[in-house]
matplotlib code that plots the C-alpha trace (Angstrom):
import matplotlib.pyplot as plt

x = [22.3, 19.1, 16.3, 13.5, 11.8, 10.7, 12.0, 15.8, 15.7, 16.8, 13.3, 11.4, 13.2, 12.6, 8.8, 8.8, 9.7, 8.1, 4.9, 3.4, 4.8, 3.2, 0.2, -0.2, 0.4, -2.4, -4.4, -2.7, -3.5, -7.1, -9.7, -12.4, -13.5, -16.3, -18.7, -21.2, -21.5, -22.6, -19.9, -17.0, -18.3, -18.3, -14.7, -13.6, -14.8, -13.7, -10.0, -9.7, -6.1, -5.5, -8.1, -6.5, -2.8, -3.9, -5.8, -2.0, 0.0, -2.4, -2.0, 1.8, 1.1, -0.9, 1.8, 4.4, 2.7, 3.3, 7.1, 5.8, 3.2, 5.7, 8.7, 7.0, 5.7, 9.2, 10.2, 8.2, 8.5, 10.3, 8.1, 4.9, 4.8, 1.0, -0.3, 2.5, 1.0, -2.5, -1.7, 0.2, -2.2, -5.1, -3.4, -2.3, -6.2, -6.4, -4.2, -6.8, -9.8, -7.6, -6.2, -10.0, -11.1, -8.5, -9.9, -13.4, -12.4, -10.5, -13.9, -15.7, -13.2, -13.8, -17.2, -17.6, -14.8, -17.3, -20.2, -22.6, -24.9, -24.3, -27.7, -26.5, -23.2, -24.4, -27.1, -24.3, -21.7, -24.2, -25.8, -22.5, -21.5, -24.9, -24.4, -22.9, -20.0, -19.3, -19.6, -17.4, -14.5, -14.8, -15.1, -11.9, -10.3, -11.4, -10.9, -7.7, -5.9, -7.3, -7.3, -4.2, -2.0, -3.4, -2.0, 1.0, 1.4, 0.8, 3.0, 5.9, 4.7, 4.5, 7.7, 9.5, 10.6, 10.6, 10.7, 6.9, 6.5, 7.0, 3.9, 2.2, 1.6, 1.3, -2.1, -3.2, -2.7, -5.4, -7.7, -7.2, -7.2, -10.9, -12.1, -10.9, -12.9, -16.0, -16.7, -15.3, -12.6, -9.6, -6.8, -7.5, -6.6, -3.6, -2.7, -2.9, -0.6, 2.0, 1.4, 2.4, 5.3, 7.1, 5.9, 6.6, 10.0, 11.3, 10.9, 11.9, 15.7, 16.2, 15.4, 17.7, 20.4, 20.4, 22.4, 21.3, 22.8, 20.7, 17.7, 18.1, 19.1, 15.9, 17.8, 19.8, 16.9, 15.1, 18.6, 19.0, 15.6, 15.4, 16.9, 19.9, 18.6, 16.9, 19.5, 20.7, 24.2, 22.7, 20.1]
y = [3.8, 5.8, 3.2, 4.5, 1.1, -1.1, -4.0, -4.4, -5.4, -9.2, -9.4, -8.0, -9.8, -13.6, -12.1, -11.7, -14.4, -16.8, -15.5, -15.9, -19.7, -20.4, -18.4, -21.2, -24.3, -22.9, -23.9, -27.1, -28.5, -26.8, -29.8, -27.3, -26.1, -24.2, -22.0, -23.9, -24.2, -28.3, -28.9, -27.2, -28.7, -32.7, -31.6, -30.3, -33.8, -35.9, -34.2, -32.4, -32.7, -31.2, -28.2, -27.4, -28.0, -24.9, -22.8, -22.8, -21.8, -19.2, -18.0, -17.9, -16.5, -13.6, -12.7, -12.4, -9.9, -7.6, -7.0, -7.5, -4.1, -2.1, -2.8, -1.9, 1.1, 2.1, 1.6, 4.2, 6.8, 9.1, 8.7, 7.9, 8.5, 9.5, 6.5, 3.6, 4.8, 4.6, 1.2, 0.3, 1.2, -0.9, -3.5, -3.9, -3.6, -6.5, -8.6, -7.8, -9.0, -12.4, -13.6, -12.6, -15.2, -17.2, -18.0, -18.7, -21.2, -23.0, -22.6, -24.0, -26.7, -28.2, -28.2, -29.7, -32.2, -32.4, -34.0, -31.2, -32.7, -31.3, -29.0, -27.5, -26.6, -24.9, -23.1, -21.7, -20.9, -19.1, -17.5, -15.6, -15.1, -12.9, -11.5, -7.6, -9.2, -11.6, -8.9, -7.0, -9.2, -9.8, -5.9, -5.6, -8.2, -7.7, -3.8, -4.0, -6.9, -6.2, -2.7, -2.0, -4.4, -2.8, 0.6, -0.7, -2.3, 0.8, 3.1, 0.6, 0.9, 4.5, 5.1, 2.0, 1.4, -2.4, -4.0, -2.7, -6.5, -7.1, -5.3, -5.5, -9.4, -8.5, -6.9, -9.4, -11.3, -9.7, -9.7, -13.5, -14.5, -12.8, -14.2, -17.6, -16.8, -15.8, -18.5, -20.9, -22.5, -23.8, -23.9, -20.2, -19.5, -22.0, -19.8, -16.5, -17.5, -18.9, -15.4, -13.9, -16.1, -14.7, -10.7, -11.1, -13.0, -11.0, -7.8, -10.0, -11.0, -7.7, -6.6, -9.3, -7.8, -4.7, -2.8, -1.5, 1.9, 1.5, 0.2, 3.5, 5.7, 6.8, 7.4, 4.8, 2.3, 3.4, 2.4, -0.6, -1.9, -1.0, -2.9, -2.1, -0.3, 2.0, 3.1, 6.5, 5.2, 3.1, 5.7]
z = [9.5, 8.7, 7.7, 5.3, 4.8, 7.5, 5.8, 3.7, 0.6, 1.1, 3.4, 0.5, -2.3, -0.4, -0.3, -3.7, -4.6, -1.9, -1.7, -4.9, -5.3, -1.8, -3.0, -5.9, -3.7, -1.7, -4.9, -6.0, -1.9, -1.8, -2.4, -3.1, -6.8, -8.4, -6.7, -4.7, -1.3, -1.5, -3.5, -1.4, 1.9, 0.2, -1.1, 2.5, 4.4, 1.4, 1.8, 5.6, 5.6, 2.5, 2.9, 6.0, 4.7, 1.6, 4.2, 6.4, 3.4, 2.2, 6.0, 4.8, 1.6, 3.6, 6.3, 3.6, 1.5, 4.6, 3.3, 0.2, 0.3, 2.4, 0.0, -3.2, -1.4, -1.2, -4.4, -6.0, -3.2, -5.4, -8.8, -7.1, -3.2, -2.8, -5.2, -3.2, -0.1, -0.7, -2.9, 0.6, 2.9, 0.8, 0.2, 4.5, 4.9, 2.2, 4.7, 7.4, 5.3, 4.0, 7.0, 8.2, 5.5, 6.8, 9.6, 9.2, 6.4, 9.6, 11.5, 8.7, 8.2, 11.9, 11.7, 8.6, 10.5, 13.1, 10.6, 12.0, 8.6, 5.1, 4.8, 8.6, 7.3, 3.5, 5.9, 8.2, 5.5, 3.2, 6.5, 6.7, 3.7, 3.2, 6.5, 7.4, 9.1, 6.1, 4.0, 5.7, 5.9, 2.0, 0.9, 3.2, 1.2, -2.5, -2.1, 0.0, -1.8, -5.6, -5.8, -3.0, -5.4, -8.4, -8.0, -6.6, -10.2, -11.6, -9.6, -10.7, -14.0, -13.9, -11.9, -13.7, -10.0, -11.6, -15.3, -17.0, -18.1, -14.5, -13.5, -16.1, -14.8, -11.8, -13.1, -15.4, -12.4, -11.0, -13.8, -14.6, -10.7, -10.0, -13.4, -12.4, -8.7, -10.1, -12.8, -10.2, -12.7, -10.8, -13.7, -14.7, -11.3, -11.1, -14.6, -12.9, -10.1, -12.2, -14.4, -10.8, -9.9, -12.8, -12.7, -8.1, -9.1, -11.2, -9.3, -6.5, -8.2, -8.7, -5.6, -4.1, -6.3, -4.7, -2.2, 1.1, -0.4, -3.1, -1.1, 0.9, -1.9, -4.0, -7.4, -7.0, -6.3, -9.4, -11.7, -9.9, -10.7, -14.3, -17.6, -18.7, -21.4, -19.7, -17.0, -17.6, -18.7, -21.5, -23.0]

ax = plt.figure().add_subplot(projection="3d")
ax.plot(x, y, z, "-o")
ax.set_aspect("equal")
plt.show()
């Protein structure tokens, strides 16, 4: 049979529904909290094990929202097809940028594990976050993954490839998750993944309720995915 999605819809369903829970155990494991540099380095050699424990799921977290990009781009190929490819295409490049992050955070991690002194490792760590390269790796991330995801949300919502409500959270996800980054306050953040757990989920059940037929089948993808109230049989 023809294939015009990389990935069925049982591989992006699971991703759906796996990546956001693993994306808020990342949190629960991370040590770290607020915003300065002192503070996260103390938290990293007072916990090693658990900072590298959240950096390995967030690795997780980051592969899976491979299917996860790909799959929603599918779903709105017949209401949306330029805005789920260039929602897509961002949010791939925001995988680029966070697995990026990913792995500095585990080069940090060692040396902090290998006591290089605590005014050494604030100096290196803020070095490269102000430098081009840091820079770099963090525009690829905040534009890729934030603004990727966040006309994904809106083709869905637009297309009602998925329940509104659905992607609705999935934007106030968004919203609640940078606010929670910026003022460096760990519960709004553990608030904004749970808000994403539900909005990924549900998409995700739905998803995993489908047919390959009706994976394949633009028309039939759209019906499958809305609420029974709003499928042509119901209106």
């Amino acid at each position: 049979m023809h294939r015009s999605s990389l990935f069925g819809p049982t591989v992006v369903g699971v991703a759906l529904v796996i990546q956001p829970v693993a994306g808020l155990i990342e949190h629960l494991l991370d040590p770290k909290s607020g915003t300065v540099v002192a503070d996260h380095i103390a938290a990293m050699a007072s916990n090693p094990d658990g900072r590298l424990a959240s950096i390995l799921v967030g690795l997780l977290a980051t592969v899976l929202f491979v299917p996860i990009a790909l799959g929603l781009a599918h779903l709105v190929r017949s209401g949306a097809p330029r805005l789920g490819l260039v929602g897509g295409g961002l949010a791939l490049i925001g995988v680029v940028g966070y697995s990026a992050m990913h792995g500095a955070d585990i080069a940090f991690l060692e040396m902090v594990k290998q006591d290089v002194g605590q005014t050494a490792a604030v100096h290196i760590i803020e070095g490269f976050e102000a430098s081009a390269g840091g820079a770099s790796v963090l525009a690829l991330f905040l534009v890729g993954m934030f603004l990727g995801t966040l006309l994904l949300a809106l083709a869905l919502w637009r297309t009602r490839s998925a329940p509104r409500l659905a992607a609705a959270l999935i934007a106030v996800f968004l919203v609640v998750d940078a606010a929670g980054a910026i003022a460096g306050i760990k519960p709004v953040n553990l608030v904004a993944h749970t808000l994403l757990i539900v909005g990924s989920g549900w998409i995700g059940l739905r998803v995993l309720a489908m047919t390959d037929e009706e994976w394949l089948s633009q028309k039939e993808t759209v019906e499958a995915l809305q609420p029974p109230e709003l499928s042509p049989e119901n209106r």
